[in-house]
C-alpha positions as CSV (number, residue, x, y, z in Angstrom):
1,X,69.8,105.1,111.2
2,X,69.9,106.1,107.8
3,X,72.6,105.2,105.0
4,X,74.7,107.8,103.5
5,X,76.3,107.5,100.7
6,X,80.1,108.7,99.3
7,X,82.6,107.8,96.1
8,X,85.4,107.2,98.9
9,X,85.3,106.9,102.2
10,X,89.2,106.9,104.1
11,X,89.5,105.2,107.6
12,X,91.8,107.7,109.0
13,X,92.5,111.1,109.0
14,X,96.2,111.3,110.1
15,X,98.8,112.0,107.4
16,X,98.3,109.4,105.2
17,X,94.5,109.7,105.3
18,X,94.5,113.7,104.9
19,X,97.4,113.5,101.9
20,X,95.4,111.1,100.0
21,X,92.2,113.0,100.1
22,X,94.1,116.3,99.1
23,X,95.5,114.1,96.3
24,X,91.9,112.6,94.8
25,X,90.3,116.3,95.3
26,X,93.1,117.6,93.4
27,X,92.9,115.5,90.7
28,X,89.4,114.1,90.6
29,X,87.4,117.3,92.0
30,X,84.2,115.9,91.4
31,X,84.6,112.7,93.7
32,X,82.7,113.3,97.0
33,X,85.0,111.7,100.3
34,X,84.7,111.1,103.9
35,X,87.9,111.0,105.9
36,X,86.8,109.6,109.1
37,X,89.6,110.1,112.1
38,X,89.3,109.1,115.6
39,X,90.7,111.8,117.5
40,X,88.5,114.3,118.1
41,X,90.6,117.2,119.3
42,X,93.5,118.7,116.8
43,X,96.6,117.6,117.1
44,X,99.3,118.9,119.6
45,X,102.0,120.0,118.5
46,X,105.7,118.3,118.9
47,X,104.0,115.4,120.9
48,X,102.0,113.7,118.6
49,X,103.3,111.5,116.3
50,X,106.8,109.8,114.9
51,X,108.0,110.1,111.4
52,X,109.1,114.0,111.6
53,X,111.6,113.8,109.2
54,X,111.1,113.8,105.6
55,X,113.3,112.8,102.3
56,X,113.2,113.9,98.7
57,X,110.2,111.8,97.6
58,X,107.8,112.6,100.6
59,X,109.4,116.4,100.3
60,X,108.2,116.5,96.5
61,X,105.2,114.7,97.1
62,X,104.1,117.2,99.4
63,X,105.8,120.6,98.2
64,X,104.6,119.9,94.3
65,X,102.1,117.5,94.1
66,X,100.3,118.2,96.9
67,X,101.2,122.1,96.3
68,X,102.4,122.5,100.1
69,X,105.4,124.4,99.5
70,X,104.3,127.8,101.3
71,X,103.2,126.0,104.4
72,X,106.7,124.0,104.1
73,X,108.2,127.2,104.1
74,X,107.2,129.4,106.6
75,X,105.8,126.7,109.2
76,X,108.3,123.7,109.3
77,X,112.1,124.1,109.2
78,X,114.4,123.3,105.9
79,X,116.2,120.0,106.5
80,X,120.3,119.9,106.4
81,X,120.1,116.7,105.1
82,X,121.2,113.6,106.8
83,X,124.2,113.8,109.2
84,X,125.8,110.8,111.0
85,X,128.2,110.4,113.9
86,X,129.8,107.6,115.1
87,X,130.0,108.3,118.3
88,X,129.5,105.0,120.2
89,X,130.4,105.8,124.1
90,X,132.3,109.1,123.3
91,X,132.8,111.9,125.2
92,X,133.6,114.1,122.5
93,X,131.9,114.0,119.4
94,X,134.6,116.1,117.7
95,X,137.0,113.3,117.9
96,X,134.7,110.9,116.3
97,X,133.6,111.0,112.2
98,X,131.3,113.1,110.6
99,X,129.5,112.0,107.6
100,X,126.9,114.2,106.0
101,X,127.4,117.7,104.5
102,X,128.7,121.1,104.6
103,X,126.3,122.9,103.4
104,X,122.5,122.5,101.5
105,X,122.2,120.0,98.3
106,X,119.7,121.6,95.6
107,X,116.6,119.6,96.1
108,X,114.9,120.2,99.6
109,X,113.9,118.6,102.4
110,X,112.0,119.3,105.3
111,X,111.7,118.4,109.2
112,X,108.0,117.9,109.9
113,X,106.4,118.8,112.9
114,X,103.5,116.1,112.5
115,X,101.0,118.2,114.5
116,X,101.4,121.7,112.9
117,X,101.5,120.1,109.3
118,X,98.2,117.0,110.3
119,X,96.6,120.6,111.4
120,X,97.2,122.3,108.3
121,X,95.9,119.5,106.5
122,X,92.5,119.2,108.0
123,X,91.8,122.7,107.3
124,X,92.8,122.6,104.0
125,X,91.0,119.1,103.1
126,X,88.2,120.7,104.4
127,X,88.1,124.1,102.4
128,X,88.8,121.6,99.4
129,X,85.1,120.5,100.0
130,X,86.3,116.6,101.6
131,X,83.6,116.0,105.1
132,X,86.2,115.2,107.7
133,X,84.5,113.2,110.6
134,X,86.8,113.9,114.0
135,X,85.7,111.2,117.1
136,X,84.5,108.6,114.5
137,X,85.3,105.0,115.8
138,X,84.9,102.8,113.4
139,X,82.7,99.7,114.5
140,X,81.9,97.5,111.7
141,X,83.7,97.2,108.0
142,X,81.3,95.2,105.3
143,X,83.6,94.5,102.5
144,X,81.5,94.3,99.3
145,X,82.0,92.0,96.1
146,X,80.3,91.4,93.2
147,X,80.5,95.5,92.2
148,X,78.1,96.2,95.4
149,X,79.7,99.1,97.7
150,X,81.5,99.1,100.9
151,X,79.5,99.4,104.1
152,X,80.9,100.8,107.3
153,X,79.5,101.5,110.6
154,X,80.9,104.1,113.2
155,X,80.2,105.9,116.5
156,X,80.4,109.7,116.7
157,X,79.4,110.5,120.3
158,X,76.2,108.8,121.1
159,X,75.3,108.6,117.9
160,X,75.6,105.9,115.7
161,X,76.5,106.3,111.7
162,X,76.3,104.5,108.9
163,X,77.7,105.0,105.3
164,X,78.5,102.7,101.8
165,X,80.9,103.8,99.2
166,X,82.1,102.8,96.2
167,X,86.3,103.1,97.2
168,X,87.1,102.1,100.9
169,X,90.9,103.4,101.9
170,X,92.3,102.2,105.2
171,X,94.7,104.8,106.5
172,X,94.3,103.8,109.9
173,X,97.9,103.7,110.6
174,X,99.2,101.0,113.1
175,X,96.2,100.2,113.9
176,X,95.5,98.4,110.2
177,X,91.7,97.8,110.5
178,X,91.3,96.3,107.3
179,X,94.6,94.4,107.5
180,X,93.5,93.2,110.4
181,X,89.6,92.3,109.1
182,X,91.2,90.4,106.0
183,X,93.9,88.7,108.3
184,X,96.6,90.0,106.0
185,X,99.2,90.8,108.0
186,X,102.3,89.2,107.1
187,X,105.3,89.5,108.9
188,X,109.0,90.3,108.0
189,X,112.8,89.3,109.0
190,X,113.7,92.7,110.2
191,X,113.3,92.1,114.1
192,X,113.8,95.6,115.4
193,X,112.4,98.2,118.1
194,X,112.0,101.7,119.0
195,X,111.5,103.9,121.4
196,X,111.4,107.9,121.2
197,X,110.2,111.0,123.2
198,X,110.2,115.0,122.6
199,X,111.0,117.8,125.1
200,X,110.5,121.2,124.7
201,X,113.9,122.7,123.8
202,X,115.9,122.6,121.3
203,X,119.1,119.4,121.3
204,X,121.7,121.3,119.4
205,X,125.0,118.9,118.5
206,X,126.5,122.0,117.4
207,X,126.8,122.8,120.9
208,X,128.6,120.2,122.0
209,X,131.9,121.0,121.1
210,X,133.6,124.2,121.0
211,X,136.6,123.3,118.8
212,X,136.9,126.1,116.1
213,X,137.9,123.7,113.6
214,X,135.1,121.5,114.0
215,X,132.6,124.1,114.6
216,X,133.7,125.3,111.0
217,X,133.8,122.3,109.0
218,X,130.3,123.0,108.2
219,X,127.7,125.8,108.9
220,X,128.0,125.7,112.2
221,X,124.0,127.4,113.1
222,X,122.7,124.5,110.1
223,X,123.8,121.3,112.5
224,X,121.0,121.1,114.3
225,X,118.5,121.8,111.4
226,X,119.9,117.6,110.1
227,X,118.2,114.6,111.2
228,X,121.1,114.0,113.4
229,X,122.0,110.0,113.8
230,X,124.5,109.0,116.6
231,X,125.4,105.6,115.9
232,X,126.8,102.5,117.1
233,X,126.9,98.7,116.6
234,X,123.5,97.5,116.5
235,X,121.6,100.8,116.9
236,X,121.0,104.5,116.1
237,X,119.5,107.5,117.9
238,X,117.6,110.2,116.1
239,X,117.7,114.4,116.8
240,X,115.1,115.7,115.1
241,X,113.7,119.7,115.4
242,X,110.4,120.3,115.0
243,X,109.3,124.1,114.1
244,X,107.1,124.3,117.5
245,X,110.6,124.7,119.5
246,X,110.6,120.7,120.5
247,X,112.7,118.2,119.6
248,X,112.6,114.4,118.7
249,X,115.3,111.6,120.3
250,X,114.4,108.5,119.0
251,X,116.4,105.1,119.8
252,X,116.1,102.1,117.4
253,X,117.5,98.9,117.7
254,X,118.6,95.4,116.6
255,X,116.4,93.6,119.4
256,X,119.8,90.5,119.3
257,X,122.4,93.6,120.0
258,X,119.9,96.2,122.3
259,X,116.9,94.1,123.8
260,X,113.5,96.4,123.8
261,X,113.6,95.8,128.1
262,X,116.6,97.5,128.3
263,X,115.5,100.9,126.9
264,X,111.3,100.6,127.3
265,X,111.3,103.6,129.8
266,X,112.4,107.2,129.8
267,X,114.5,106.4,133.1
268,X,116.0,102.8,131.0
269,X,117.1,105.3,127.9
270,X,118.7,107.6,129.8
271,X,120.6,105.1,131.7
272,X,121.6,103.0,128.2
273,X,122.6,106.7,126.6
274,X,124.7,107.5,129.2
275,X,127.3,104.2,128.2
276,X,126.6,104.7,124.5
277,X,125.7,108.3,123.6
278,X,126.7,110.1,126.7
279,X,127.1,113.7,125.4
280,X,122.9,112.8,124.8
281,X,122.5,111.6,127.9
282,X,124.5,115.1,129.9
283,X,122.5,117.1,127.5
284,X,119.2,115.8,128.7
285,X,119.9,115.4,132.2
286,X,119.1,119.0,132.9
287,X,116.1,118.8,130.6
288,X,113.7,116.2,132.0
289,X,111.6,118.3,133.2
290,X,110.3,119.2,129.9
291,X,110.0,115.8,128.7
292,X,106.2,116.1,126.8
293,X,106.4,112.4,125.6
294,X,107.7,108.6,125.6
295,X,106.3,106.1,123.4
296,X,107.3,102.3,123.0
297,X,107.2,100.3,119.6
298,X,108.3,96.7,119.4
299,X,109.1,94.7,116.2
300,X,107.5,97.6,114.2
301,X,108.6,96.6,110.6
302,X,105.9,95.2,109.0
303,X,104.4,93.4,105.8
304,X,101.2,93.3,104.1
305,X,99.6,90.3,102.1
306,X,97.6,92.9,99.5
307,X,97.5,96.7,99.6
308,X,95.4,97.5,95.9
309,X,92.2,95.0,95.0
310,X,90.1,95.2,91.9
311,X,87.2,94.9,94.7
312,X,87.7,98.8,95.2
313,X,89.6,98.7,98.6
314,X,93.3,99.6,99.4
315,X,95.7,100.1,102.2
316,X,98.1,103.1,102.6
317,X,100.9,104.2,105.2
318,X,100.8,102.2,108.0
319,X,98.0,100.4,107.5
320,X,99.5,98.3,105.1
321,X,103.5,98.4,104.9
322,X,106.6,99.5,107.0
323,X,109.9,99.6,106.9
324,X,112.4,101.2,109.1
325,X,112.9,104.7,110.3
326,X,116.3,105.0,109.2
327,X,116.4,106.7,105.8
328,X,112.7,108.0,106.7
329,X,111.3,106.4,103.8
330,X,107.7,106.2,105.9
331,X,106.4,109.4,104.1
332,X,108.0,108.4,100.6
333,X,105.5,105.1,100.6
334,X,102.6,107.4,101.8
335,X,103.3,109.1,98.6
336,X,103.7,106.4,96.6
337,X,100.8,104.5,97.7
338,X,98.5,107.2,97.2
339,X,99.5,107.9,94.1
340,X,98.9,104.4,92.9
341,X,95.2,104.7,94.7
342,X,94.3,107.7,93.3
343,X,95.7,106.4,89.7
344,X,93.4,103.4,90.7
345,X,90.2,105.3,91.8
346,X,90.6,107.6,88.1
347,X,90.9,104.6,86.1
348,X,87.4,103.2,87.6
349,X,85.7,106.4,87.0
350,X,86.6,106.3,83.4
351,X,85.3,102.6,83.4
352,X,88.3,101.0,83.0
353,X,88.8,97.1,84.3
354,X,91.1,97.4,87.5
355,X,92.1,94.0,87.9
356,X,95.2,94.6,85.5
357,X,96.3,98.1,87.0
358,X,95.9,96.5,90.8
359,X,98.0,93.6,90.0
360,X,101.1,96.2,88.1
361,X,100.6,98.7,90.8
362,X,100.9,96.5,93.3
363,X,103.5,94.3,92.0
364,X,105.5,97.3,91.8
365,X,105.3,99.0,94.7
366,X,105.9,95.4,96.3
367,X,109.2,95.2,94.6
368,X,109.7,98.9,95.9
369,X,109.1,97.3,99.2
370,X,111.1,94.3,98.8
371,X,114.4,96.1,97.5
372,X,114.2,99.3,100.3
373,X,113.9,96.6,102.8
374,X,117.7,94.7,101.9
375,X,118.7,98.2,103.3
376,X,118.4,97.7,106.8
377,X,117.5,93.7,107.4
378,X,121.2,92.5,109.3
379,X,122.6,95.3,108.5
380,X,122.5,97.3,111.6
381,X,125.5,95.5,112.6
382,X,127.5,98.0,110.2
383,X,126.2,101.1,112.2
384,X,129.0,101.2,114.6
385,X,131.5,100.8,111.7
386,X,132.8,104.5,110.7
387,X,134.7,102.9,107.5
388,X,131.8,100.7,106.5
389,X,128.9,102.8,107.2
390,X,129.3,106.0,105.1
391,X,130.2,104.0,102.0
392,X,126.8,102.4,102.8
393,X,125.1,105.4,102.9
394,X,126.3,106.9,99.5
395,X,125.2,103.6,97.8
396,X,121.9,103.3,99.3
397,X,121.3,106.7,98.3
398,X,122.8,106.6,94.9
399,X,119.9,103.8,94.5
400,X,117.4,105.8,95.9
401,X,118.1,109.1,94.0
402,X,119.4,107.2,91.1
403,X,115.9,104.8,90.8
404,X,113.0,105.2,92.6
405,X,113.2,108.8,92.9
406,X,113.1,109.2,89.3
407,X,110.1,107.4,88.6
408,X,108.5,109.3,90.9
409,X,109.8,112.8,90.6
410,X,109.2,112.3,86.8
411,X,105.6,111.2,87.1
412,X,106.9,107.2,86.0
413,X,105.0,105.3,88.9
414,X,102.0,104.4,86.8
415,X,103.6,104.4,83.5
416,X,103.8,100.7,82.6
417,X,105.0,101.0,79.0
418,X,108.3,102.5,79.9
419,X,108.4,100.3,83.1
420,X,108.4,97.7,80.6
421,X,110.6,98.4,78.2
422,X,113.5,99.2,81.2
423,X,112.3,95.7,83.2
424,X,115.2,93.3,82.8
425,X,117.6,96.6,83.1
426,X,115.2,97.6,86.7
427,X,115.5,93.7,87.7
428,X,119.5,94.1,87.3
429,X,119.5,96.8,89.4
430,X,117.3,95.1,92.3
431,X,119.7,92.2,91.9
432,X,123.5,94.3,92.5
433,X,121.4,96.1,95.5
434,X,120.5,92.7,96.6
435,X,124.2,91.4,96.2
436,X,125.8,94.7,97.5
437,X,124.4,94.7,101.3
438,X,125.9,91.6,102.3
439,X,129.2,92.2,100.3
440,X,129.0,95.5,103.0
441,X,128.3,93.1,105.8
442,X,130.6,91.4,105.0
443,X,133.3,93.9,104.8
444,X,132.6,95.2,108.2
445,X,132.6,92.2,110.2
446,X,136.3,91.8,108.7
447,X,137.1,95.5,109.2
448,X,138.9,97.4,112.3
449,X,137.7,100.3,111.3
450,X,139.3,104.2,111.4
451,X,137.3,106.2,113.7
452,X,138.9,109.7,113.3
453,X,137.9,113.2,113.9
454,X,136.9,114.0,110.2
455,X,134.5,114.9,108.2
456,X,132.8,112.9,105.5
457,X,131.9,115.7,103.2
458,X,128.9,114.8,100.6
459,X,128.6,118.1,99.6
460,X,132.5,117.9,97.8
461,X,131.2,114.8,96.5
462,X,130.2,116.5,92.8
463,X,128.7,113.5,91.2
464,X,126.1,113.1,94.6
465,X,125.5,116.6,94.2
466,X,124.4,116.7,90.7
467,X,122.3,113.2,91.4
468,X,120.8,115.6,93.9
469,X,120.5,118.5,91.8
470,X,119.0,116.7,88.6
471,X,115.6,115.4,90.6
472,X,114.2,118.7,89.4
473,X,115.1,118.0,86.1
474,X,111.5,118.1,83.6
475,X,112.1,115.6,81.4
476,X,110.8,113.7,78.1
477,X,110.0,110.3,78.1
478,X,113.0,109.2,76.3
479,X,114.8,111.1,78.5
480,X,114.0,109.6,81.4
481,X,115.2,106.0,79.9
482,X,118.4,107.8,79.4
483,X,118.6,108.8,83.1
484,X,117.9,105.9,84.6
485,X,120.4,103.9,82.2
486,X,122.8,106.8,83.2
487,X,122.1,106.1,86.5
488,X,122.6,102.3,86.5
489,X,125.4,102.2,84.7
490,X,126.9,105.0,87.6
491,X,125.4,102.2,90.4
492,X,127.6,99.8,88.6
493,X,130.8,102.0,88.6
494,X,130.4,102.5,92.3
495,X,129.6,99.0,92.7
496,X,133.2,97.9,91.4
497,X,134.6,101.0,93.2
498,X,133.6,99.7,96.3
499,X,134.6,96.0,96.1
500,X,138.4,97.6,94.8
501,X,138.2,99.6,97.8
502,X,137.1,96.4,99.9
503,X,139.9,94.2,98.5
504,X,142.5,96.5,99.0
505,X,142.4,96.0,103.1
506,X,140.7,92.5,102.4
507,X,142.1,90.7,99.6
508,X,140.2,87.7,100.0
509,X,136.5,89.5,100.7
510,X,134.6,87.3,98.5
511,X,132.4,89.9,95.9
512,X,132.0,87.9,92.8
513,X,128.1,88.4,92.7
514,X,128.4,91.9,93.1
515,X,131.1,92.1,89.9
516,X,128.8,89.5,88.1
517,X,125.5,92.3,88.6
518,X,128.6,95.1,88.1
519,X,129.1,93.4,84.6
520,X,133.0,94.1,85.5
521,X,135.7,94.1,87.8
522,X,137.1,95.6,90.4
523,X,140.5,96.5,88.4
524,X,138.3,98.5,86.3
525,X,136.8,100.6,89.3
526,X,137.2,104.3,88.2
527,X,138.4,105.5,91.4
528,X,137.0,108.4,91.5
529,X,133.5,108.3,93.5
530,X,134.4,107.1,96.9
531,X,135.8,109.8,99.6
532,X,139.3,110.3,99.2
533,X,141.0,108.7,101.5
């Protein structure tokens, strides 16, 4: 059997895989990499894969980095943004709260149909000159040290290959070979399950209700086009469309609230939908016969011991980290990972020492990790809570938009000298994130909450709009410290505006560590970024 040789060689050609072997060509065209994938037919469309629905990183990283936009355009459907009802065991989702938006923010977003897009990929990997092995299983991983290269052994039919490279990428995706090799898995306090399943027509809420006024409180043909969350205490179910005609139901829960047994069948779900989502549940009673899918994940959230090493390997996607579906931040740390990998495999070819740049890379992304997580772990008690909840949402994504998406939209990941200089101001942020979700926790679980038919609107909100709107911005270096100490100094405001609004209905809702982060107090909340009451 003889040896072949590559620069890289990527365990996995699903999205992860196939993005970062776009990336590397794109930037480092003389590289020469091998993508082997295990499944040997292409994708199906619809039922394939979860994680259809993109946000603003992912969206970026695919539309402008990876120069995607076209196929975004005409072959996947624009996203209308994230839309939430809280519509735990009601008939009549009109008479429940709306939050989300009335009509499209600035900076897009798209719903991914994960085997039309994993599809598109492999052809274009391919015509960018990447060998892309399909029915490779691997059999053997040799992990080199001492500068020597990677070995790995794998069976393509009834033949067996073998092939040593200088980079080794696992993007093997749940199935975490090297993670699993290196015994690094490492396990996290966010004890959660999932369960979801496509059929082959569209699941429009829009439909649902024939109320005039409702219907024209936003665009009423765009509903469908959100990621669509019906929520309740302890859980949340997702409608997702998918440009092949199909749509995605997903149900995740807190496993101490929803237990995975009571919801691990298509016949279970239906059953638990019909006491807490039953407009779902007489929606899809007539549509079981074009159920393509039902998949089962338990405890899904995940940790990783290392994901960069100066001995040339690295983990991306799956493989290495995971988080929650809610927010759909899966694609965003796809995009971040890879970019930190390809950053990784550049500084090597230029000769560069990596132990350094793997130790900041993955430090950062690490506290990336760390912070996104406080979003959801014991907080899906709060889901149910129509009061609670959206103020929730506009904070977690005032952090998101405000932070993370500006290092990345502005090309900041790998630049450690601004990094630096913003450090203790980045660590005070992480800390009033930190101290905000259990201020909200604690909130609800002292709240009766109002439940009313209204909408939310984030689209009237203008300051949420313009943090939208101002991703695109190109900016200069100094430019980008100023926006991101504009942007904590808004978190801060909103912090105190939220513990003022907190206090009012619950005087003695202890918040001191958020004011402390805040560096003020609630009396000097401005009062003005909240939705009106």
């Amino acid at each position: 059997m003889a040896m072949q040789r590559r620069d890289v060689v990527i365990l996995g050609g699903g999205l992860a895989g196939l993005t970062l072997a776009l990336q590397l060509r794109q930037r480092l065209p003389q590289l020469d990499v091998l993508v082997l994938e295990r499944r040997r037919e292409p994708a199906p469309a619809a039922a394939f894969k979860v994680g259809e629905s993109s946000v603003e990183i992912a969206s970026h990283y695919f539309s402008a980095v990876l120069g995607l936009r076209e196929h975004l355009d005409t072959c996947q459907l624009k996203k209308f943004g994230f839309r939430f009802f809280f519509s735990d065991g009601s008939a009549d989702i009109a008479a429940t709260t709306e939050l989300g938006q009335s009509s499209f923010l600035p900076t897009p977003t798209w719903q991914i149909d994960r085997g039309i897009f994993e599809n598109y990929l492999d052809e274009r990997v391919r015509a960018q000159g990447v060998q892309l092995e399909s029915g490779a299983i691997v059999r053997q991983i040799e992990i080199a040290c001492d500068g020597a290269e990677h070995q790995v052994s794998y069976q393509q039919g009834d033949g067996q290959q073998r092939v040593q490279a200088r980079w080794l990428v696992d993007a093997s995706g749940r199935a975490g070979l090297l993670r699993r090799q290196l015994g690094m898995h490492k396990p996290n306090d966010h004890n959660v399950n999932a369960v979801w399943f496509r059929v082959g027509v569209r699941v429009d809420v829009g439909e649902w209700c024939a109320d005039e006024a409702w219907q024209e409180r936003c665009d009423p043909r765009a509903r469908w086009l959100s990621t669509n969350h019906l929520c309740g205490p302890g859980y949340w179910v997702w409608l997702i469309p998918l440009a092949s005609g199909s749509h995605s139901i997903g149900i995740v829960a807190d496993q101490s609230a929803h237990p995975i047994d009571t919801i691990d069948s298509f016949d279970k779900a239906l059953q638990w939908l019909r006491q807490h989502q039953p407009q779902l549940a007489a929606d899809l009673a007539g549509k079981q016969a074009v159920l393509q899918d039902f998949s089962v994940c338990r405890h899904f959230s995940h940790d990783c011991q290392q994901l960069f090493s100066p001995a040339r390997w690295a983990l991306t996607g799956e493989a290495g980290v995971f988080l929650d579906p809610f927010y759909s931040p899966g694609g965003d740390f796809i995009a971040i990972a890879n970019t930190y990998i390809t950053t990784l495999i550049a500084r090597d070819l230029n000769g560069e020492p990596l132990s350094l740049y793997t130790r900041m890379y993955e430090q950062l992304l690490r506290s990336f990790y760390d912070s996104t997580l406080t979003l959801f772990v014991n907080q899906y008690p709060i889901f149910g809570d129509a009061e609670v909840m959206p103020v929730k949402v506009l904070w977690d994504y005032t952090y998101y938009w405000g932070v993370l998406c500006q290092l990345f939209f502005q090309q900041r990941l790998t630049d450690l000298s601004l990094l630096g200089a913003l450090r203790s101001e980045l660590l005070g942020c992480i800390a009033l994130n930190a101290a905000m979700q259990p201020l909200l926790l604690r909130w609800s679980a002292s709240n009766r909450p109002r439940n009313g038919a209204r909408l939310l609107d984030q689209a009237r909100l203008d300051w949420f709009v313009e943090l939208n709107r101002g991703l695109a911005d190109q900016l200069e270096p100094e430019q980008v410290t100023a926006r991101l100490r504009a942007n904590m100094a808004l978190m801060s405001a909103l912090a105190r505006e939220i513990v003022a609004a907190a206090q009012r209905e619950h005087p003695q809702l202890e918040a001191a560590e958020v004011l402390r982060c805040a560096g003020g107090s609630a009396a000097a909340a401005p009062a003005a970024l909240l939705f009106p009451t």
